[in-house]
N, C-alpha and C positions, 0 to 999 in steps of 0.2 A: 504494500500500500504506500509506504514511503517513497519506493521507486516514481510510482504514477506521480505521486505530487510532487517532483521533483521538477519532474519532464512539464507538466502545467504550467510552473512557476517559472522556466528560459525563457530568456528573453522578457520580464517583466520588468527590469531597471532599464534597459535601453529603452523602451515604449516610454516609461514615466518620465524620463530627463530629456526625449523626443518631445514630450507635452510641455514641460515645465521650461525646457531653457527659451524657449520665443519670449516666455513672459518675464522670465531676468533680465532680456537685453531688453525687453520695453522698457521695464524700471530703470536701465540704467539709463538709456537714452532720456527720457524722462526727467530720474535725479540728474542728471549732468545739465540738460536745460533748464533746469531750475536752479541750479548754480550759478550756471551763467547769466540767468536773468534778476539774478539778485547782486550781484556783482556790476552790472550793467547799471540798475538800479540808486544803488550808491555812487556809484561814477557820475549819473545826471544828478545826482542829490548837490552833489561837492561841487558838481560843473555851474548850476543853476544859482548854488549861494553863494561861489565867484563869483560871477556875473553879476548878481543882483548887488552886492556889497560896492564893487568895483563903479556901477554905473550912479550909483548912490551916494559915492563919494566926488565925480567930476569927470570922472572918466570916461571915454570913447566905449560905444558896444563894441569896437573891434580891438581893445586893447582889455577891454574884459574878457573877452573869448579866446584872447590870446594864449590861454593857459593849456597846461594840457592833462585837464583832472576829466575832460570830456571824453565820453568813448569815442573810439571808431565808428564814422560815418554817424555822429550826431550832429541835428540841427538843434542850432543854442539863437533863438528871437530874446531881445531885450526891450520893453517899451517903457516910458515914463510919462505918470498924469498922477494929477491930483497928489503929488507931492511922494510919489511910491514907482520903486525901479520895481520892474515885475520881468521876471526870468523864467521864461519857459526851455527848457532840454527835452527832444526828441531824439529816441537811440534807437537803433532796429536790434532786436535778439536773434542770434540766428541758430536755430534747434537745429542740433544734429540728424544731418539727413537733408540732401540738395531738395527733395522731393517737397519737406514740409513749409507749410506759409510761414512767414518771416511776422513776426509779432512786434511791436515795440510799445516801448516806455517812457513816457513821457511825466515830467516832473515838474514845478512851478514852486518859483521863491519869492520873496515879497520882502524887498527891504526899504526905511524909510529914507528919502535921501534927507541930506545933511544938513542943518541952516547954515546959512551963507553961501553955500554951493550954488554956483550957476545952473538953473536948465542942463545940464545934461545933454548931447546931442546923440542920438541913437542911431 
């Protein structure tokens, strides 16, 4: 009787880790784009409260953006009204895999400019 069950049971690890490993690499593909999108993330946080500080104190939006706390391929817009530099950062995530849509993260800072400072030119 143990014979029989022996012969049953071949072949049942390769079937299970046939099933199981497609959904590892999803996780991992997955966790690694959530990495990168949190990392992205912080990069337009620190890109956007440059900018904003920077434009707030007298400074050009292109000498604000001059820095390089911005990711790769972001758009950094700088405007000023009503006495507030407003810093929006646009980053694209790019999830592993050419196949999937490209996501992005956009961030917004708000700083007051400064008395005495001139308008600001943006």
């Amino acid at each position: 009787m143990s014979r029989r069950r022996l012969r049953d049971d071949r072949g049942s690890a390769t079937v299970e880790l046939a099933m199981g490993l497609p959904a590892l690499v999803l996780l991992l593909f997955a966790g690694l784009t959530a990495v990168s999108a949190v990392t992205t993330q912080l990069r337009c946080v620190d890109a956007a409260r440059e900018a904003a500080l920077a434009v707030s104190r007298g400074e050009t939006a292109q000498e604000a953006v001059g820095g390089d706390s911005a990711p790769e391929g972001a758009h950094v817009s700088v405007t000023v009204s009503g006495g507030q530099a407003v810093a929006i950062v646009r980053a694209p995530i790019r999830p592993l895999g050419a196949r999937l849509p490209e996501l992005t993260v956009a961030v917004t800072a708000v700083a007051a400019v400064e008395p005495g400072v001139p308008e600001p030119a943006p």
